[in-house]
C-alpha positions, 0 to 999 in steps of 0.5 A: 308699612303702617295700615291706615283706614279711612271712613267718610261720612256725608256727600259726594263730595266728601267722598272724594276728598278721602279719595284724594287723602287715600293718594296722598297716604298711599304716596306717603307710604301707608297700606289702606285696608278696608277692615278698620280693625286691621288698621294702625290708624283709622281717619274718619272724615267727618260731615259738619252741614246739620247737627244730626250728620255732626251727631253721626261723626261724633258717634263714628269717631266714638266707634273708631276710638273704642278699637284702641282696646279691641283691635291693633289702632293705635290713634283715630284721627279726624279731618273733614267739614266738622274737623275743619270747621271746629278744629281745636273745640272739637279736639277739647270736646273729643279727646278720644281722638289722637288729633283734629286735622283740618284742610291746611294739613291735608298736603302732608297728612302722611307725614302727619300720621307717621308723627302721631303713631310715633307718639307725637302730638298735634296741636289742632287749628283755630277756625276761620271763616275761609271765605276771608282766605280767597279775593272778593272778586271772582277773577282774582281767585285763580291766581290767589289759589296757590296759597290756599288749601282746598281739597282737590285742587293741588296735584302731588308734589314730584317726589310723589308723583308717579313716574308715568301717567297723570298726576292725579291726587287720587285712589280709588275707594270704592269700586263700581263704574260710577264715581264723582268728580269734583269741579268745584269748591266752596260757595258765593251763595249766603243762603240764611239756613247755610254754613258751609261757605264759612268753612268750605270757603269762597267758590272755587273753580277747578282748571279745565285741563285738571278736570279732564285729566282726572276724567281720563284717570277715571276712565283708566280706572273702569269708571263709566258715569262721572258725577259732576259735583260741587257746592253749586256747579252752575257756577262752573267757571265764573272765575276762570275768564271765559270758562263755563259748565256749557262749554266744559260738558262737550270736552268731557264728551271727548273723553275715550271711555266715559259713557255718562256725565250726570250733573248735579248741585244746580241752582235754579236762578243760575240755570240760564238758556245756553246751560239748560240746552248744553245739558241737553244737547251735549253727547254723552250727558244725560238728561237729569237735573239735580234743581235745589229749589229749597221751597215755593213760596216766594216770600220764604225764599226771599227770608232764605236769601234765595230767588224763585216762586212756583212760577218760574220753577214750573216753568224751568221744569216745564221746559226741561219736559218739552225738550225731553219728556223722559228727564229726571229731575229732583230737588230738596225742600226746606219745611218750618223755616223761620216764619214760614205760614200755613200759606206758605206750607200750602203754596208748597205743597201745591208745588209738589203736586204740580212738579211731579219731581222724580224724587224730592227730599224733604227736611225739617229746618234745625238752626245751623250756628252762626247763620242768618237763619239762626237770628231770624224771628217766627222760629217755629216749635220743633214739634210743628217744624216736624208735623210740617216736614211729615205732611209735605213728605208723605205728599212727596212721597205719593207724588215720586211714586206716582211718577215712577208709575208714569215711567212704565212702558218707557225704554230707557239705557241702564248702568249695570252696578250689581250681579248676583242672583239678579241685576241692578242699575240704574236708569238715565233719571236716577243718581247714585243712591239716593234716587233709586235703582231699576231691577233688571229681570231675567239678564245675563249682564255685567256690572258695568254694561249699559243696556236697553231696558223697558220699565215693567213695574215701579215698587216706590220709585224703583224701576223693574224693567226687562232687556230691549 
């Protein structure tokens, strides 16, 4: 039996598709094995959203390649956002790489792996815009869907299914009680700084009785938090007739063994009254929301072919507060987009300030090619692009911090993630890596257990709380 390796790079979203590879793989034969260098094969599923995220899969691939001559693989091969989107110009660039696999090979990619270690050769595919490949109109995808490949929308085919139990496109990667669960793919939005929906494709909605299937697996599996993921989940159902976040939330609640579902990758100007009050009303989903604001000041969201102004964003978080003081919320910003002023740097700065997000990232904006942006006048000077990027970062930064401060003397339910020589979780405001953890003192707990903490102590936005 061939050992095949799979590495991911970028979102969670990615991160499911190798999950759904590793099905389709361990399905077609092939022993996944977490040491790259006892594997026959090593996949790398590569991120393609900025240049430096391409640079880190460049340089992954690059890695992978030189265990030709110092471990026993025999072929690297690529798949993912940058696979897909440069496909046969990546394969030139990169002849380190045995083969460029795209997402149309995604449902054979067994049998694809077993031709490349027997010496085949594969000819990579030429990128399209997969937005073309689904109707315009939303109502009309579902039924166009079946001839279109979109990773984590088709189940195994029945001679690989298993006999018993639910025929999920899955295996498990990493271990832990949280995982994602992808709702959806590709995206309707033409924001200016954004390629994704040119090789992700149109949005995409996944059936109802898929996801709860999946949900149900993942809580067969141990899972207690899922993460509910796509390119924009507030736009859950559009395409279904009659589907909708809202009414998707109370059916997951049902789900036996699930104890959290965190929401993530909303749009603002979509979060609409019967949503906002779903995500706080509804048992078991926890009150956190992941708001891609992007920036503040109106006319730089209008350049960006986005809606919204400090306003109506301090009014969303505003009432989000009301309903629940103690909810999480953070975003990402954009700084030294094409045109931007030293005005327009100020109103977001203010913003910042005002909004007292639980965590902010902040970007500096890199042209993405073939993007709106890209064309855009008053391009600014790198160097600027970062000192602006610097400020409102460190301005963020002492914001998130003081906020983490403010949540001192809070009590609040923890999932237990790691055990050793202490305990680590996080709380109900924080999300899977990148907005912190709380450390648990003095507990005699499991991973996987859900606890009662109070936060005694911040150290930058990381908790330290002890058992209530």
């Amino acid at each position: 039996m061939s050992k095949v390796h799979i590495q991911t790079l970028g979102c969670a979203r990615n991160d499911v598709d190798s999950e759904e590879l590793a099905g389709r793989l361990d399905a077609g034969g092939f022993q996944l094995v977490a040491d790259p260098t006892e594997a026959d094969i090593v996949v790398v599923n590569t991120c393609g959203f900025v240049e430096q995220a391409k640079k880190d899969s460049v340089d992954t691939l690059l890695a992978a390649a030189d265990l030709k001559d110092q471990g026993q693989a025999k072929a690297v091969v690529a798949v993912g956002c940058m696979a897909e989107r440069y496909g046969i110009e990546l394969a030139r660039e990169l002849p380190e790489a045995d083969a460029v696999l795209g997402f149309d090979q995604y449902a054979d990619i067994a049998d694809r792996l077993k031709h490349i270690l027997a010496g085949g050769t594969h000819e990579s595919h030429v990128p399209r815009d997969r937005r073309k490949l689904l109707p315009l109109a939303p109502i009309d995808r579902a039924a166009a869907a079946v001839s279109v490949a979109t990773p984590g929308h088709a189940p195994l085919p029945e001679g690989l299914a298993p006999s018993s139990g639910p025929r999920v496109v899955r295996r498990r990667m990493a271990g832990g009680p949280a995982a994602s669960l992808k709702i959806a793919s590709g995206c309707d939005r033409r924001c200016a700084f954004c390629a994704i929906p040119t090789f992700r494709g149109s949005y995409l909605s996944r059936p109802v009785d898929d996801i709860l299937t999946e949900a149900r697996w993942l809580a067969s599996e141990g899972v207690k938090e899922v993460l509910l993921v796509s390119e924009n989940t507030s736009s859950y159902g559009k395409d279904l007739g009659g589907a909708s976040l809202e009414m998707l939330l109370p059916q997951l609640a049902r789900v036996d063994g699930l104890e959290w579902i965190r929401v993530s990758y909303l749009q603002p100007a979509e979060l609409r009254p019967s949503m906002l009050e779903a995500m706080l009303s509804t048992d078991k989903v926890v009150p956190y929301f992941d708001l891609s604001f992007q920036h503040a000041s109106a006319p730089v969201l209008r350049r960006m072919r986005r809606f919204g102004d400090p306003d109506s964003f301090l009014s969303l978080i505003s009432k989000i507060r009301d309903a629940n003081p103690a909810a999480g919320i953070r975003s990402n910003v954009i700084a030294g987009f094409p045109g931007e002023t030293e005005a327009d740097v100020e109103t977001l700065r203010q913003f910042i300030i005002e909004a007292r997000l639980d965590v902010l990232g902040v970007f500096g904006y890199s042209d993405e090619e073939g993007t709106e942006g890209e064309r855009l006048d008053g391009h600014l000077d790198p160097e600027e692009v970062d000192r602006r990027r610097t400020v409102l970062a460190n301005v963020a930064e002492e914001v998130c911090e003081a906020r983490a401060l403010d949540r001192i003397g809070e009590f609040s339910q923890v999932l237990v993630e790691e055990t050793g020589e202490g305990a680590v979780g996080r709380a109900l405001h924080q999300g899977p890596e990148t907005d912190g953890s709380v450390e648990i003192r003095h507990a005699v707990v499991a991973a996987g257990d859900i606890v009662t903490v109070e936060f005694i102590d911040a150290e930058g936005i990381d908790m330290v709380g002890e058992l209530r």
